[in-house]
VEXTI-77004 format. One record per residue: x, y, z of N, C-alpha, C in turn; residue in one letter. Coordinates in steps of 0.2 Angstrom, whole numbers, plus 5000, padded with zeros to 4 digits. Layout:
XYZXYZXYZA...
This chain:
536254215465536954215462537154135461X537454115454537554055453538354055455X538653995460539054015461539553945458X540353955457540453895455541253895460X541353845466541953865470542353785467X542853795465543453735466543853755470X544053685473544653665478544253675484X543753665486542953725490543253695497X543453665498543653645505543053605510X542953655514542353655518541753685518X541853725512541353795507541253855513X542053865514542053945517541854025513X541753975507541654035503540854065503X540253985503539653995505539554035513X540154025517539954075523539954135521X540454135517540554235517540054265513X539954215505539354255504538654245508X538454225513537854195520538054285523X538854305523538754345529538754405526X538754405519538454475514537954475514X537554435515536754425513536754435505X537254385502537054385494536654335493X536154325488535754275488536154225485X536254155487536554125482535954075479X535954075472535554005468535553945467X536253945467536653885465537053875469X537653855472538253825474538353775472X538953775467538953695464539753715467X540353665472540853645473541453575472X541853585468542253535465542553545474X542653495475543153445480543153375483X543853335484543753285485544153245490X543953295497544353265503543353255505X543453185507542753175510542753195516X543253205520543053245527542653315526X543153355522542953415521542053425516X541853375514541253365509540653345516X540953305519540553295526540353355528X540553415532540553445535539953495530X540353525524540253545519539353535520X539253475518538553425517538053445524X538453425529537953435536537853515536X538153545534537853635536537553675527X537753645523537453665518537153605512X536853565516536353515512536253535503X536253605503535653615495536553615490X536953605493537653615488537853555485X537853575478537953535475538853495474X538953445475539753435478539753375469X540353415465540353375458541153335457X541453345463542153295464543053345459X543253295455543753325454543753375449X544153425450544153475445544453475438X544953435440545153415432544753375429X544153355429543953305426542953355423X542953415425542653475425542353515417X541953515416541953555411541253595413X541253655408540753715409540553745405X540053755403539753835398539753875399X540053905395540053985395539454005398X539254065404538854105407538354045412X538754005412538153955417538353995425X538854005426539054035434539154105433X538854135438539154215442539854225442X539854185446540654195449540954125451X541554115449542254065450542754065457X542554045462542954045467543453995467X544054015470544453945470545053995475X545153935479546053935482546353885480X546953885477546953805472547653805479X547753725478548253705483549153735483X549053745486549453825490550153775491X550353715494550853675495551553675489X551553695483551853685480552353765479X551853805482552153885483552253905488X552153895492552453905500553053885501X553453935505554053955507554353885511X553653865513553853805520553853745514X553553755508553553665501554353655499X554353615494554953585492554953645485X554653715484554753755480554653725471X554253675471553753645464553553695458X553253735463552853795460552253765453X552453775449551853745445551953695440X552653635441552753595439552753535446X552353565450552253515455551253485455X551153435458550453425458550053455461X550053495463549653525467549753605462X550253615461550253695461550253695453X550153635449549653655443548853655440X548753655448548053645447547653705447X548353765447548153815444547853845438X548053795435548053785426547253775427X546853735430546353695429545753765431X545953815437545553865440545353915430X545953925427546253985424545553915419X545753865418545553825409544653845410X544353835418543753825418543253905417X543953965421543754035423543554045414X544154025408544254055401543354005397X543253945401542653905397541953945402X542053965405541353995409541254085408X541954115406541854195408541354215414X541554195418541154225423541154315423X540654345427540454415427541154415433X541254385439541654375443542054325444X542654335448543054285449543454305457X543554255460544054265466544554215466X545354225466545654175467546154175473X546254125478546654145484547354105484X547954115488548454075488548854115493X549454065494549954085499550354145498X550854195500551354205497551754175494X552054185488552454135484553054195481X553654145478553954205475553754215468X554054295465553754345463553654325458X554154265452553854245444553454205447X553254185453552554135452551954205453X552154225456551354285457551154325450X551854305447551754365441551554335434X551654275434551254215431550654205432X550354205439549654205440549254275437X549554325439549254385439549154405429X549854365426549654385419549154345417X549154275419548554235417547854245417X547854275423547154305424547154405423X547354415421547254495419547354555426X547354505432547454555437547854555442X548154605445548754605451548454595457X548754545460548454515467548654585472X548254555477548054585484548454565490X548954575492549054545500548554565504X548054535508547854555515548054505521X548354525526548354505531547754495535X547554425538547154425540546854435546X547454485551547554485556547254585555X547054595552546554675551545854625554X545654585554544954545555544854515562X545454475562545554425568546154425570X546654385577547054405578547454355577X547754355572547954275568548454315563X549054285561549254325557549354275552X548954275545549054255543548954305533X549554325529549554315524549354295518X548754315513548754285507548654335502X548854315497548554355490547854325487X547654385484547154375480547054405475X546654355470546654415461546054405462X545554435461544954455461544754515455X544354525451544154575445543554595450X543354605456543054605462543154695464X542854735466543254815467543354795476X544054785478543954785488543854845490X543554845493543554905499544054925503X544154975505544855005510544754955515X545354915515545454885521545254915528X545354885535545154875541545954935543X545954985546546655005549546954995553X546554975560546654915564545854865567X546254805571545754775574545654785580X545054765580544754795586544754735592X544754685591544654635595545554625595X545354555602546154535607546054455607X546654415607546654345607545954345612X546354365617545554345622544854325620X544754375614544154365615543954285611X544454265608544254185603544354125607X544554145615545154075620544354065624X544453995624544153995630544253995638X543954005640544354015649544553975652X544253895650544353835653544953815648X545453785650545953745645546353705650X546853675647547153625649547953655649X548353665653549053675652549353595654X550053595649550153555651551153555651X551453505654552253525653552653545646X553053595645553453615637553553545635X553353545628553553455626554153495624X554653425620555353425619555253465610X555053435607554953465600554453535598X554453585605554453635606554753695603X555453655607556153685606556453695599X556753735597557053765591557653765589X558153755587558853755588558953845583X559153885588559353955584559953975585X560453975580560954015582561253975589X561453905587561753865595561553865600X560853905600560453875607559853865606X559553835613558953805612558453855616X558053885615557453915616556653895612X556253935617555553915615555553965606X556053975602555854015597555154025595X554953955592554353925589553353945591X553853935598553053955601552654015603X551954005604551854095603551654095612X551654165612551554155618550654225619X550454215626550054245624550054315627X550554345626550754415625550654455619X551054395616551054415607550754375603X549954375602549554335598549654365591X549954405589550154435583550454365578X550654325584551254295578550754225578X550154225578549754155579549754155572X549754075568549754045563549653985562X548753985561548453925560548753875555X548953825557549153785552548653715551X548953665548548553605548548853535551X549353555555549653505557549553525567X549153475569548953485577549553485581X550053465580550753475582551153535584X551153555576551353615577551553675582X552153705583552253745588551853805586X551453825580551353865579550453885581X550053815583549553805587549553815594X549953815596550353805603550353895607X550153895613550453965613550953955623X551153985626551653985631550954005638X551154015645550854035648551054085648X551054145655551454225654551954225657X551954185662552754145665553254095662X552854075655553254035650553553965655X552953965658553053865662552653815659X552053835656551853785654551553815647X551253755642551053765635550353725635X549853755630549153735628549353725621X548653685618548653695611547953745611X547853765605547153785602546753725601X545953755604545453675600545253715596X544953685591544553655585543853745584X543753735592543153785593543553855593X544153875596544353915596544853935589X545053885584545053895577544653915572X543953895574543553925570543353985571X543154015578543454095579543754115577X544454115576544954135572544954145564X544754085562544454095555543654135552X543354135558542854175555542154125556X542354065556541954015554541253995559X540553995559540353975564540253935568X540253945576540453905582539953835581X540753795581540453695579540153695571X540553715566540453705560540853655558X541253645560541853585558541553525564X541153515569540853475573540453415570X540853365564540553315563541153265559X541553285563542353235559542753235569X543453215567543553185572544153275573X544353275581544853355582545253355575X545453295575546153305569545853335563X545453305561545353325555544953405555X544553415561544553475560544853535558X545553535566546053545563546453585556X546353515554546753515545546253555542X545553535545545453595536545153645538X545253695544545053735548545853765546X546453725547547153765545547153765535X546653725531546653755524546353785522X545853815527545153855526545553925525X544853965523544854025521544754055527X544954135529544954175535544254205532X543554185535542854205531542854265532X543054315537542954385537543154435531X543854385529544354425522543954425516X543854355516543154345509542554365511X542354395516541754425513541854505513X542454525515542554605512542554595507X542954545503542954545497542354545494X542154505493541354495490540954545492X541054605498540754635497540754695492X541054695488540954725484540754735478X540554655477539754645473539454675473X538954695479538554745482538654815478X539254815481539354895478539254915469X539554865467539654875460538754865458X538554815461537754825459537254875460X537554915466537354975467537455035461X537855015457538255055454537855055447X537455025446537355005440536855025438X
């Protein structure tokens, strides 16, 4: 399969198709965060890395299939609400300009929750009504996105099977509740923010190491960890020390803008099916 991924990240999309046993031909990925291209490069040497996407062009039927999660910042609930008159979140424009010069046989697109005339904007542009899957049917991580795919998904997961425990490691570091922990709700100060490890329900990898939301409580709610790097990539799916050629930070960050690889390759499983079909 000739694959063609923008915005590729770390090329979590190469994992997922690796964990379907799709052959891939080609990998060609538009990105241009060199940390992410670093990583990218050290586990998949034969991918082709072609830079920005705006600057892109394609012929019809050269790719299979068009991946992309375009930069989600400008849609999120947590942004300054831009939506597709902001930088980032018209670079939607550029997935839809390349999808309409390539026709690919497939397509996958992913993004945050956003409000409803943006999803329905998306969904006209590209001819199909997005997917919410939580990502917390796969792993214990709750994390939220849609996706428009021309892709057939299989019945989702009913429940999961695995427990935070299984992604922690035994050894860690507790250490004193910092001050920027705390939450102001309703006139008082409590641990709102933070998770604790009772309710891993409400873990939400982000890309900021800070974050209350990396953070979980002990059972006594005295002392606080953060997650490493190793234990985020369990959560996402991702191979143990695949992000192990950049510094924790940046880890991190694009371990928090990566894809949950378990969600994409349900997806992608359904190539399989439909080939079978044929």
């Amino acid at each position: 399969m000739k694959v063609l991924s923008l915005f590729d990240g770390m090329s979590c999309g190469r994992i997922a198709l690796d964990r379907c046993g799709i052959n891939v031909e080609r990998y060609v990925a538009s990105e241009i965060d060199p940390y992410a291209i670093k990583v990218s490069k050290a586990n998949y040497p034969d991918i082709e890395h072609i830079g920005d996407v705006s600057k892109l062009t394609a012929e019809k039927g050269v790719f299979d299939i068009v991946l992309g999660g375009s930069p989600c910042q400008d849609f999120s609930r947590a942004g300054q609400g831009k939506a597709f008159d902001g930088e980032r979140g018209k670079l939607f424009w550029e997935f839809k300009r390349l999808l309409d010069e390539i026709e690919p046989k497939y397509f996958l697109l992913e993004n945050v929750k956003m409000p409803k005339e943006c999803q329905d904007v998306i969904s006209e542009s590209l001819g199909v009504e997005s997917v919410l899957i939580n990502s917390n049917l796969f792993v214990p991580q709750n994390r939220e996105r849609l996706y428009w795919t021309n892709i057939p998904i299989a019945t989702l997961p009913s429940e999961r099977t695995s427990v935070l425990e299984d992604y922690l490691d035994a050894e860690r570091e507790w250490f004193d509740i910092r001050p920027w922990a705390y939450k102001e709700w309703s006139g008082k100060r409590k641990l709102d923010a933070l998770r604790t490890i009772v309710s891993p329900e409400s873990f939400t990898i982000t890309t900021n190491t800070t974050h209350p939301k990396n953070h979980y409580l002990n059972e006594s709610r005295t002392k606080m960890t953060r997650l490493q790097p190793n234990e985020l990539e369990r959560l996402q799916g991702v191979p143990e020390r695949y992000t192990d050629y950049v510094s924790k930070t940046r880890r991190h960050h694009m371990l928090g803008n990566g894809w949950t690889v378990p969600v994409i390759a349900h997806i992608l499983e359904g190539i399989k099916d439909v080939r079978c079909m044929i």
